[in-house]
VEXFIBA-501880 format. One line per field, with one value per residue: x, z, y of N, C-alpha, C in turn; residue in three letters. Coordinates in steps of 0.001 Angstrom, whole numbers, plus 500000, padded with zeros to 6 digits. Each point is the difference from the previous one (the first is absolute). Last residue first. Example, Ala and Ser with C-alpha at 12.3 -4.5 7.8 and 13.67 -1.06 7.14 Angstrom:
2
n.u: (512850:500290)
n.w: (507080:499930)
n.v: (497750:494280)
ca.u: (500820:499110)
ca.w: (500060:500000)
ca.v: (501190:501190)
c.u: (499230:500900)
c.w: (500730:500000)
c.v: (501090:501200)
rest: (SER:ALA)
END
This chain:
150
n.u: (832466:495674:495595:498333:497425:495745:497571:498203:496276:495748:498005:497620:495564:496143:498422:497136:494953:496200:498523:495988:498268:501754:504681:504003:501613:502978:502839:504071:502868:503705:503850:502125:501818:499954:502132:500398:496602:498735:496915:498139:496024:498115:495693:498467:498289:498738:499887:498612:502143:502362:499982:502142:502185:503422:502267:502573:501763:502333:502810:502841:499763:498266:497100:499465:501160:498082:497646:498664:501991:504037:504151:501568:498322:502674:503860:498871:499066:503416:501971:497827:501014:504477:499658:498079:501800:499278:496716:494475:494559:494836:494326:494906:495384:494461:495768:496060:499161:500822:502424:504726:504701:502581:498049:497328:496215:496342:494786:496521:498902:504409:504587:503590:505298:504999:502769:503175:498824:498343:502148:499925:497458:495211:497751:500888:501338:498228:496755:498794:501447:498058:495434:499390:500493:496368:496342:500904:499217:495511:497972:500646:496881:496709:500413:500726:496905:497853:501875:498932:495867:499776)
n.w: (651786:500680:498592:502946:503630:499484:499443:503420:502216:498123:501154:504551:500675:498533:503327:503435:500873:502605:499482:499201:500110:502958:500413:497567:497304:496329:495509:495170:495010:496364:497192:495069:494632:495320:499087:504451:504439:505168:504992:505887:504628:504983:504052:505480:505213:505323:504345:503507:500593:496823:495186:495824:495229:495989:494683:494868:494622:494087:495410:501125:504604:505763:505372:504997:502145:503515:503201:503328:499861:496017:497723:496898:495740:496545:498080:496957:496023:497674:498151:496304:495749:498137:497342:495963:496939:498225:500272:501693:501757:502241:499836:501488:501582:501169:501607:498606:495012:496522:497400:502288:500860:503621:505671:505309:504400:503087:499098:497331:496483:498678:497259:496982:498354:497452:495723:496911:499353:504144:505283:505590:503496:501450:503545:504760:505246:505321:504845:504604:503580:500481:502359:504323:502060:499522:502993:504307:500793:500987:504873:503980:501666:502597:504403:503200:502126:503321:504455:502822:501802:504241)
n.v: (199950:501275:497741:496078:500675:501061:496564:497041:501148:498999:495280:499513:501807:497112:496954:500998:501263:498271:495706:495668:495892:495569:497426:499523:504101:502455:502852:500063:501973:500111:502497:500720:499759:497640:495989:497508:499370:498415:499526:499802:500682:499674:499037:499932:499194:500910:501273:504256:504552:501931:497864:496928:497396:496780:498759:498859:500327:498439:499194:496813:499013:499847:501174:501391:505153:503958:503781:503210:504437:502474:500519:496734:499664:502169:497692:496675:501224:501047:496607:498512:502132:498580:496049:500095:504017:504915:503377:500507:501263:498900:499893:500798:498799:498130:498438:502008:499726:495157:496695:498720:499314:502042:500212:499901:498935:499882:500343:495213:496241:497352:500028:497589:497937:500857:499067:497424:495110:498937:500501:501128:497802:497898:497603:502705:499859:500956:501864:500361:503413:503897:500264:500362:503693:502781:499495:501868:504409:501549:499856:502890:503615:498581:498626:503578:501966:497420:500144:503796:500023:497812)
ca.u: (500889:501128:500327:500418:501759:500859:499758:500889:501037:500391:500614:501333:500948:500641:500909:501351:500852:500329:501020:500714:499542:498975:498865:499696:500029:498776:500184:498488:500070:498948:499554:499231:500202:498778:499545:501004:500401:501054:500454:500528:501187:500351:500857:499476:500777:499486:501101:499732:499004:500735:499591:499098:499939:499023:499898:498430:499914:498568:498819:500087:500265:500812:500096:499938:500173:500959:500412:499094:499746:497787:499685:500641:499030:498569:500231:500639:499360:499871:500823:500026:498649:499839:501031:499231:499366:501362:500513:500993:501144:501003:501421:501300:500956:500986:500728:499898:500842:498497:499289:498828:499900:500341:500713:500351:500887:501171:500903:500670:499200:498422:499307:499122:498244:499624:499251:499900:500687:499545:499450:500867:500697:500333:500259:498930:500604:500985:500340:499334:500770:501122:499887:500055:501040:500702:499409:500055:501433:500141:499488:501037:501106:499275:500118:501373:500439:499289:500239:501177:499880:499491)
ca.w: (499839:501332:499355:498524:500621:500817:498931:499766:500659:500151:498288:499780:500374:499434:498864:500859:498581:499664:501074:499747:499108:500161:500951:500194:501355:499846:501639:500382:501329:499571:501159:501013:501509:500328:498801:499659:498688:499297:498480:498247:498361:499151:499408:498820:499040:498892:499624:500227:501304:501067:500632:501267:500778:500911:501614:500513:500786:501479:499874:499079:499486:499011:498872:500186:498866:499438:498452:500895:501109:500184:500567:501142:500687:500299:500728:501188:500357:500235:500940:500956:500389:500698:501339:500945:499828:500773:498553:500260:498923:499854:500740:498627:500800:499018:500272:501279:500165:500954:499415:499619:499315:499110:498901:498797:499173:500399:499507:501327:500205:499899:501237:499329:500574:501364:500246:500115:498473:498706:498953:499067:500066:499457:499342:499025:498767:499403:498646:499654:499742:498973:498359:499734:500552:498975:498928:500301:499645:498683:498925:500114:499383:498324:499509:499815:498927:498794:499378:499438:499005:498984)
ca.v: (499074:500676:501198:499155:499398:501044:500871:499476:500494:501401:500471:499250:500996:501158:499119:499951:500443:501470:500082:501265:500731:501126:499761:498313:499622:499062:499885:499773:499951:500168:498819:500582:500373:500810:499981:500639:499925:500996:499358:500567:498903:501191:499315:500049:500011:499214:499575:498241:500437:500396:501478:500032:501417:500267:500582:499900:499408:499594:500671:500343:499592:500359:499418:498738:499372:499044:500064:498866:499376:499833:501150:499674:499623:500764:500960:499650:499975:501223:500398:499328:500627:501526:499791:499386:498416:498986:500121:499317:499748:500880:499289:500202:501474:500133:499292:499497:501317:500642:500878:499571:498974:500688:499195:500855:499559:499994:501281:501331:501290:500017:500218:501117:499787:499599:500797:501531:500654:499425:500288:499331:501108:499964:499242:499700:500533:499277:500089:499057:498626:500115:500216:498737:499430:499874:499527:498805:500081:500049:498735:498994:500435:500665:499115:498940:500908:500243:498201:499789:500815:499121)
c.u: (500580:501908:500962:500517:500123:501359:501219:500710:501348:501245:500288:500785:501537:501042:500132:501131:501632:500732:500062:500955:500774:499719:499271:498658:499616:499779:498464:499913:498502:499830:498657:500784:499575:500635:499829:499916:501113:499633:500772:500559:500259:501184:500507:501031:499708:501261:498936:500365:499795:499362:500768:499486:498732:499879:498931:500723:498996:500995:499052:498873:500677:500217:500559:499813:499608:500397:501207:500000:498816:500091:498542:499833:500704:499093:499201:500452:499897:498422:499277:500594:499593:498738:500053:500974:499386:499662:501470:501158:501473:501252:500765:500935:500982:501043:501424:500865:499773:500796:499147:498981:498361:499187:500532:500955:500425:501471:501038:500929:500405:499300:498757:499162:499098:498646:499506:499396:500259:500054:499589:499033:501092:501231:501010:500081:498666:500682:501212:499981:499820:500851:501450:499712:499648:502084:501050:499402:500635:501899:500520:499585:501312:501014:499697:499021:501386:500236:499355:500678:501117:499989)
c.w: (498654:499444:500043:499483:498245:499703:499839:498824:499192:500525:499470:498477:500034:500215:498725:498454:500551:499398:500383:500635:499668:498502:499790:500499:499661:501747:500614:501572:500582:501374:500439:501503:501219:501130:499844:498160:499478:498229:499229:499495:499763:499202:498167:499243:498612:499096:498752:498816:499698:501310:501186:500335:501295:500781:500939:501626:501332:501585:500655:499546:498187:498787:498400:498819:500372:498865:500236:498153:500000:501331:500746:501025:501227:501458:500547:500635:501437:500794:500497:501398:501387:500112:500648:501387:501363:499570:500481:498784:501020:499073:499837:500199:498627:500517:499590:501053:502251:500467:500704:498859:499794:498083:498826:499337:498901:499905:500942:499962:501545:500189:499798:502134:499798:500099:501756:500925:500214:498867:499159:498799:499092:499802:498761:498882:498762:498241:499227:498464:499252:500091:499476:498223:499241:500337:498795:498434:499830:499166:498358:498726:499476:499478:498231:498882:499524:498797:498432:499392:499467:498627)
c.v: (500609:499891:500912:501368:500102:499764:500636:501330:499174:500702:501157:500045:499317:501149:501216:499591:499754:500589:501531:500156:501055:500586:501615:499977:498726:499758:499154:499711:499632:499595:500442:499413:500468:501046:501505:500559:500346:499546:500769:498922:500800:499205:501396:499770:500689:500119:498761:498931:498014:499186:500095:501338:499641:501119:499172:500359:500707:500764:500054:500716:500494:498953:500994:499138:498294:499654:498723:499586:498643:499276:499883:501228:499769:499434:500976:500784:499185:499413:501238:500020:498867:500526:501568:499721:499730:498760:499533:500049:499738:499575:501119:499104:499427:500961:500516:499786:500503:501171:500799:500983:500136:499062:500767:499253:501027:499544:500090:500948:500797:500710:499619:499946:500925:499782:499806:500825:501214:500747:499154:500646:499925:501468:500372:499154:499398:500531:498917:499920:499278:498978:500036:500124:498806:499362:500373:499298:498156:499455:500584:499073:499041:500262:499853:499310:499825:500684:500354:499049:500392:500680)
rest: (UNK:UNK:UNK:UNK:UNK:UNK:UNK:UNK:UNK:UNK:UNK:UNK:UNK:UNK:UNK:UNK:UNK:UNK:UNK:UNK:UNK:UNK:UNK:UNK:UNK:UNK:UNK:UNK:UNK:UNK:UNK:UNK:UNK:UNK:UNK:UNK:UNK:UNK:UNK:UNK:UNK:UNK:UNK:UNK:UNK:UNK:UNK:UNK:UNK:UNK:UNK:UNK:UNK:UNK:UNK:UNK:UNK:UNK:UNK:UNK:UNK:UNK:UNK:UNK:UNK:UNK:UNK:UNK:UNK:UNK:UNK:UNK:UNK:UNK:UNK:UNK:UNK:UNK:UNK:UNK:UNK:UNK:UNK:UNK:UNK:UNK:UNK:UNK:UNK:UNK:UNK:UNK:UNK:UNK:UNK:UNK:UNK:UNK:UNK:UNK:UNK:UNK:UNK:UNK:UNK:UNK:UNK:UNK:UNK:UNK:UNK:UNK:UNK:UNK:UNK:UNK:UNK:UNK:UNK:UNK:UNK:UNK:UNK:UNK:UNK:UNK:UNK:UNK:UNK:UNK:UNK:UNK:UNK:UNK:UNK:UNK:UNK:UNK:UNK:UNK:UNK:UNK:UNK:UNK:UNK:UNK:UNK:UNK:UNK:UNK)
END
């Protein structure tokens, strides 16, 4: 009996956040305004190149090619990234999805190519829960890395 028991503790948490990553849906507001990607919410699981909250905030990354080729290169970047879809393109826009490994939350990952300015301005955001353990930062980081490499 004390073994059922200890399945069954051990099992609820994993089972709660299982169902937690189905249930996350796409977020209202994604994409840009006038430029500028969605400003993260108070939660710390979001980073934004765009944001004022030094919280939130990661560098973009320069860029000195045209947009068409910072794009390509950057496609290429995210095509390396395991469980990393492209699922929205556009002129100057565009928008990943990234799953975990273990219970396949999503998070959702914009760039915005300034071409004026030449940043790309980058924003990693979890769909579900509060915190991520700094997963999404480190994600922008590594994009960094690849990006420097190149």
């Amino acid at each position: 009996m004390m073994w059922i028991a200890l399945g069954i503790i051990f099992a609820l948490p994993e089972f709660v956040l299982a169902l937690l990553s189905l249930t996350a849906s796409l977020p209202h507001r994604l994409g840009t305004d006038d430029g500028r990607l969605v400003e993260c919410p108070d939660s710390p699981n979001c980073v934004c190149s765009q944001s004022e909250n030094p919280a939130h905030r990661v560098e973009p990354i320069p860029f000195d090619v045209s947009v068409e080729e910072a794009r390509d290169r950057l496609k290429q970047i995210l095509g390396q990234m395991p469980r990393t879809t492209i699922v929205s393109e556009s002129d100057g826009y565009l928008r990943a999805e990234c799953r975990s490994r273990v219970f396949r939350f999503v998070d959702d990952l914009e760039f915005v190519f300034d071409d004026r300015s030449k940043p790309i301005h980058i924003r990693s955001a979890s769909r579900a829960g509060y915190g991520d353990l700094g997963v999404n930062r480190q994600r922008v980081e590594m994009i960094r890395k690849l990006w420097q490499r190149r």
